[in-house]
C-alpha positions as CSV (number, residue, x, y, z in Angstrom):
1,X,-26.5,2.8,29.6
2,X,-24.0,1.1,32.4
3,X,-20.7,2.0,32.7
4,X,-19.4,-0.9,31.5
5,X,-21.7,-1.7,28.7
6,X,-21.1,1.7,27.6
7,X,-17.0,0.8,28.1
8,X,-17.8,-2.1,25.9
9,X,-19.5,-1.1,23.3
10,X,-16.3,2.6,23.2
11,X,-14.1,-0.7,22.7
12,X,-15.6,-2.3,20.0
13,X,-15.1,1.1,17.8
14,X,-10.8,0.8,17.6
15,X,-11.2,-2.9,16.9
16,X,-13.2,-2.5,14.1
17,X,-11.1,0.3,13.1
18,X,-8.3,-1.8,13.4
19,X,-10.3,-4.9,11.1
20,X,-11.4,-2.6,8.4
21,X,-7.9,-1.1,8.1
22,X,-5.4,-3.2,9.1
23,X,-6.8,-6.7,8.7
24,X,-8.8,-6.7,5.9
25,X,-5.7,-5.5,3.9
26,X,-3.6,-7.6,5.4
27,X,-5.6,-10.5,4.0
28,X,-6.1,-9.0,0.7
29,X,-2.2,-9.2,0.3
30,X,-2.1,-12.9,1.2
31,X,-5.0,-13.3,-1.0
32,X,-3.3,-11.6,-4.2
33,X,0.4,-13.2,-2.9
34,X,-1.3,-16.7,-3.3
35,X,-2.0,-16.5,-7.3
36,X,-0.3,-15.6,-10.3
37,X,0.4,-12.6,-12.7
38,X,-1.0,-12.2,-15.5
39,X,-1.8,-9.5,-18.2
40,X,-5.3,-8.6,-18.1
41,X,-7.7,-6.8,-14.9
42,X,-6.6,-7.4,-12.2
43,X,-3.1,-8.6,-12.6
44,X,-3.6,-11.7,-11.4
45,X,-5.1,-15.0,-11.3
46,X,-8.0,-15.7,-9.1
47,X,-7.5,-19.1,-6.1
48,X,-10.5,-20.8,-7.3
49,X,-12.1,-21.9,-10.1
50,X,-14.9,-24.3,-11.0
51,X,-14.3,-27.0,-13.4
52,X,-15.8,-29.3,-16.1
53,X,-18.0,-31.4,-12.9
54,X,-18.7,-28.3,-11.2
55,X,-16.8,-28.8,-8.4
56,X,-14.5,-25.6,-6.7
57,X,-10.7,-26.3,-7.5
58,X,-8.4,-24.6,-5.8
59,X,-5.8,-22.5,-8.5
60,X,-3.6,-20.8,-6.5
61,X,0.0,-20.9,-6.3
62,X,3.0,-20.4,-3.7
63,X,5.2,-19.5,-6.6
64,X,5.6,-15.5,-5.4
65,X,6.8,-16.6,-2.1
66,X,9.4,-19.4,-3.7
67,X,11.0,-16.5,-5.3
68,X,11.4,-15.0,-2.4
69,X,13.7,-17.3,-1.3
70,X,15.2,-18.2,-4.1
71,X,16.2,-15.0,-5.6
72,X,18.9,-13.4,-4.2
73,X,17.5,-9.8,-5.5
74,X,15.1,-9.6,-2.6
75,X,17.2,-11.2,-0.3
76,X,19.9,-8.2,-0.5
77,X,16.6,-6.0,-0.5
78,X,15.5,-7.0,2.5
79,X,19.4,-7.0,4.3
80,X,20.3,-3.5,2.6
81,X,16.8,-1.7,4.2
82,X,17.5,-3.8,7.4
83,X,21.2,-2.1,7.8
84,X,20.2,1.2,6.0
85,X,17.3,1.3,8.5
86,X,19.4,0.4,11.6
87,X,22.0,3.1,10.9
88,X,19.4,5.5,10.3
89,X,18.1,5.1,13.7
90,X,21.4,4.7,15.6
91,X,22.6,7.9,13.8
92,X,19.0,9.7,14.8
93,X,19.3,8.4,18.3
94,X,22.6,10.1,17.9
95,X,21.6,13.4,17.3
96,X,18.8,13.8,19.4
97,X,19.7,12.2,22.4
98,X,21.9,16.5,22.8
99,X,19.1,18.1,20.7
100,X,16.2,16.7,23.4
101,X,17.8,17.2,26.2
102,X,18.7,21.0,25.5
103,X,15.5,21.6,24.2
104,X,14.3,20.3,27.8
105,X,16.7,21.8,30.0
106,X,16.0,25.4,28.1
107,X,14.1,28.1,29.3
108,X,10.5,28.2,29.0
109,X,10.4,31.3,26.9
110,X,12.8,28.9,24.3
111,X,11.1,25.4,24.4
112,X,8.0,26.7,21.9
113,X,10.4,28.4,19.4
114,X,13.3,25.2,19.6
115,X,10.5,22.7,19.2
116,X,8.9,24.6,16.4
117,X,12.2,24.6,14.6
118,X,12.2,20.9,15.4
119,X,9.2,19.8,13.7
120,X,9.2,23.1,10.9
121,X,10.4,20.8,8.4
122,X,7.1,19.0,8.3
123,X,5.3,21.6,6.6
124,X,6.8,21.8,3.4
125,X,7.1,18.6,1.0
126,X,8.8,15.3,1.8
127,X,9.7,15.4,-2.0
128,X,11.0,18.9,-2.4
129,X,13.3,18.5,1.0
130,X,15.0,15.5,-0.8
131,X,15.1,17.2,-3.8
132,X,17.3,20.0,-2.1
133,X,19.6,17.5,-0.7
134,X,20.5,16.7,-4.3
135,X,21.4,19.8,-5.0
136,X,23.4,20.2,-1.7
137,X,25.4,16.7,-2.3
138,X,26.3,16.7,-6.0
139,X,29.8,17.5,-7.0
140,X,28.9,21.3,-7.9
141,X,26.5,21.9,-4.9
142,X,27.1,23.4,-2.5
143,X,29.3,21.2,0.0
144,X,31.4,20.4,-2.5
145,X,31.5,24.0,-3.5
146,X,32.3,25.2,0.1
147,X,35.0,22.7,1.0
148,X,36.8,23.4,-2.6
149,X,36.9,27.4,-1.8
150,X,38.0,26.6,1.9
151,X,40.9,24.1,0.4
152,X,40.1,21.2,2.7
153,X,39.7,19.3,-0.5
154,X,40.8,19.2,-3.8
155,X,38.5,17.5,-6.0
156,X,34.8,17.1,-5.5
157,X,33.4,14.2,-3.1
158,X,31.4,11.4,-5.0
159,X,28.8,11.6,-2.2
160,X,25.3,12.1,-4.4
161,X,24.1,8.0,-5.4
162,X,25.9,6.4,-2.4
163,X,25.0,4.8,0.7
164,X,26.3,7.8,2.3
165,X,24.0,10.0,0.9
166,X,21.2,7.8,1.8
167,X,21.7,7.9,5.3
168,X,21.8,11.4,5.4
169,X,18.6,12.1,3.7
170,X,17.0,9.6,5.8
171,X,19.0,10.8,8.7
172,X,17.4,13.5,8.1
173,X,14.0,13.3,7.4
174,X,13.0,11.0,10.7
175,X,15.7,13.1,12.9
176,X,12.4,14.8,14.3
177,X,10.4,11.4,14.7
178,X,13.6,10.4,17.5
179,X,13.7,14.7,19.3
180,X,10.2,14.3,19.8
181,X,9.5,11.5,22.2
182,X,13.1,12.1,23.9
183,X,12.0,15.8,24.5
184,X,8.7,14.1,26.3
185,X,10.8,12.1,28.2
186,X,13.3,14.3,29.1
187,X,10.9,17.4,30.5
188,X,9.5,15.2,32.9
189,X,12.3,14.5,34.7
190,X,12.6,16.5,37.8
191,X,15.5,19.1,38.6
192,X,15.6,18.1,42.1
193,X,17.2,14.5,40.9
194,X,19.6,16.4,38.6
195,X,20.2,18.6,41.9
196,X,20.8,15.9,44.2
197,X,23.3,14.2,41.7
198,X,25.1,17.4,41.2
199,X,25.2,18.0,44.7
200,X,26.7,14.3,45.5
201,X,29.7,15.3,43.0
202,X,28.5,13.7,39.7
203,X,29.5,15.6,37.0
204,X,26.7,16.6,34.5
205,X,27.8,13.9,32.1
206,X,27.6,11.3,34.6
207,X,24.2,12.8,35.7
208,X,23.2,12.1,32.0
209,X,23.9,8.8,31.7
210,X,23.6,7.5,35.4
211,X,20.3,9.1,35.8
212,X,18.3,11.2,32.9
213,X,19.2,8.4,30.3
214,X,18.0,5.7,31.9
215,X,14.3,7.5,33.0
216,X,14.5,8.5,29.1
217,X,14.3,4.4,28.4
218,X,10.5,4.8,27.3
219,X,11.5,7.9,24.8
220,X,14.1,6.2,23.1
221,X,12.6,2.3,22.4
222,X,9.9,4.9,21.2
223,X,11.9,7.0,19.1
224,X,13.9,4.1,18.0
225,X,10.7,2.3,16.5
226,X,9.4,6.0,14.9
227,X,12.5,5.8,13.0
228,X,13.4,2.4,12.3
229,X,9.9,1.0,11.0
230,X,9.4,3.8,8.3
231,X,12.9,3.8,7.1
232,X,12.4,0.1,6.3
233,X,9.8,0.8,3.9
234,X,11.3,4.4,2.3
235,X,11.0,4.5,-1.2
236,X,12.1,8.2,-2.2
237,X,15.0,8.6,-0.2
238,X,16.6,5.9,-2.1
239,X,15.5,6.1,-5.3
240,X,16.4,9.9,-5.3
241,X,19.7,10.0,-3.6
242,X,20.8,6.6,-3.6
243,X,22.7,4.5,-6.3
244,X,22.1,1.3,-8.2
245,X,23.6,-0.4,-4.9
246,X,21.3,1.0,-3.0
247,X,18.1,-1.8,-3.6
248,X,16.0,-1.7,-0.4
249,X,12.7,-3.1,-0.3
250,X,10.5,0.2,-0.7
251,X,12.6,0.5,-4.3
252,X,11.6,-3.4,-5.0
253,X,8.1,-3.0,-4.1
254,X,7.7,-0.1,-6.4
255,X,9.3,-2.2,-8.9
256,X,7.0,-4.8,-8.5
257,X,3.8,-2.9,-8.8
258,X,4.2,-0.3,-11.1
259,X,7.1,-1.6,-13.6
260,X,6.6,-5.3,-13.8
261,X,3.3,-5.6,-12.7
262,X,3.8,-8.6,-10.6
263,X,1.6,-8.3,-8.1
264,X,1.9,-11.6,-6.4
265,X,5.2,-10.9,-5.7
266,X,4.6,-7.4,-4.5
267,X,1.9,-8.7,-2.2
268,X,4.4,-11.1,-0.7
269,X,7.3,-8.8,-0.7
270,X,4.6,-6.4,1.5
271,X,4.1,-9.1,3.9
272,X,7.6,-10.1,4.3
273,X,8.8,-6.8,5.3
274,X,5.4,-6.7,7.9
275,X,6.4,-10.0,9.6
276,X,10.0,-8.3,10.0
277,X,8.3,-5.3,11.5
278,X,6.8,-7.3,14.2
279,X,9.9,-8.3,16.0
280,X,10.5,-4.8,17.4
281,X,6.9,-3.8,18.1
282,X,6.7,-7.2,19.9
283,X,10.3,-6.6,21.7
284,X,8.6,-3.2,22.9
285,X,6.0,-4.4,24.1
286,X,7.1,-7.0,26.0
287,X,9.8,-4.3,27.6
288,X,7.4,-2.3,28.4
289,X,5.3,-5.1,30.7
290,X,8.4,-6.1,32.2
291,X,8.8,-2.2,33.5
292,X,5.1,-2.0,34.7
293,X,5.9,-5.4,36.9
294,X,6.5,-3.5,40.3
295,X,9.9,-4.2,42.2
């Protein structure tokens, strides 16, 4: 087998990953978003049906994706996990923009054990980590508890069932999902730059921002779309910690399934949010071709 026949027959393996995984649900969505609910197995109607001539006739209906528009519910869905999200990952990028770049600029003998407290989190339970935040935010855990004895406050903060308390738990759990690819950026970068700078009279917060920040570019749209695109979709965070003002679109998706059985809607609600999704992979992308164009 030729190089490039065997080249083109490695390529054809990811694309029909990428058929069998990604399209063909994709379409099944649309399919089930075209009809209607109904009571019975499956939970809705099929798009074609054959009538008294025997002729096909098409059944389907664009109802699920007039509600859409027409009810407000999903509009504030969709606007509530588009802020939630974006604060989630301004407040990650936040965080980890100190937290990678120590990690990086630590010694050797540290990086293994500061990375592995990074990403330690990950092996126990999504569910049980939120659960402890409940217990940390309600008004006898123990912030509230600690503040009270310290005299800093005196009443409990109403911070459990708030947007507040949303953030943090999502804050949280894709803080190491932003340290991650800003650590892999950051390492790279050579001391001799951070050197030069130094020895040109920048101070080391002007050497951050004039020099390592910008080379970090990659690592941060990266980071950035690790955090932003599973926070639009996060169903526990908000249902556990948040409050009946907190309505985002993982919360009105499980609704849709599971409580009202509307599956139409679901379906359409699922595509919605996938269409919005696409914006930042495509404004990556295209960032990323404009830095490959040599100067």
């Amino acid at each position: 087998m030729t190089a490039a026949r065997f080249v083109s027959t490695t390529a054809w393996l990811p694309l029909g990953w990428m058929a069998v995984f990604l399209l063909l649900p994709v379409a099944i969505l649309l399919r089930v978003s075209l009809s209607e609910p109904r009571f019975d197995q499956p939970p809705y109607t099929e798009l074609f049906a054959i009538d008294e001539t025997g002729h096909w006739v098409w059944e389907g209906s664009l109802q699920a994706w007039r509600w859409l528009f027409e009810d407000p519910t999903y509009r504030d869905a969709l606007l509530g996990s588009l802020v939630m999200a974006s604060l989630t990952t301004i407040a990650c990028l936040l965080l980890s923009l100190p937290m990678a770049w120590a990690i990086a600029r630590a010694p050797l003998a540290w990086r293994t054990a500061l990375l592995l407290a990074v990403i330690l989190p990950f092996w126990t339970s999504f569910l049980i980590r939120v659960y402890a935040w409940i217990s940390l935010l309600k008004p006898e855990g123990l912030i509230n508890t600690t503040l009270l004895g310290t005299g800093i406050i005196d009443t409990p903060l109403l911070i459990l069932h708030t947007n507040a308390a949303v953030l943090i738990g999502m804050t949280y759990a894709y803080l190491p999902f932003m340290v991650l690819p800003l650590y892999a950026t950051f390492v790279r970068i050579e001391d001799d730059l951070l050197q030069a700078a130094a020895d040109l009279g920048a101070t080391p917060w002007q050497t951050f921002l004039r020099i390592s920040l910008p080379l970090a570019w990659p690592g941060v749209l990266a980071g950035c779309l690790l955090v932003f695109i599973p926070a639009m979709g996060d169903f526990v965070v908000p249902d556990l910690l948040g409050g009946p003002d907190n309505y985002m679109l993982g919360t009105a998706l499980w609704n849709e399934f599971f409580r009202n059985a509307d599956w139409p809607t679901a379906s359409a609600l699922a595509l919605t949010m996938l269409l919005v999704l696409l914006a930042p992979l495509a404004l990556l992308q295209r960032l990323q071709r404009r830095d490959e164009v040599p100067a």
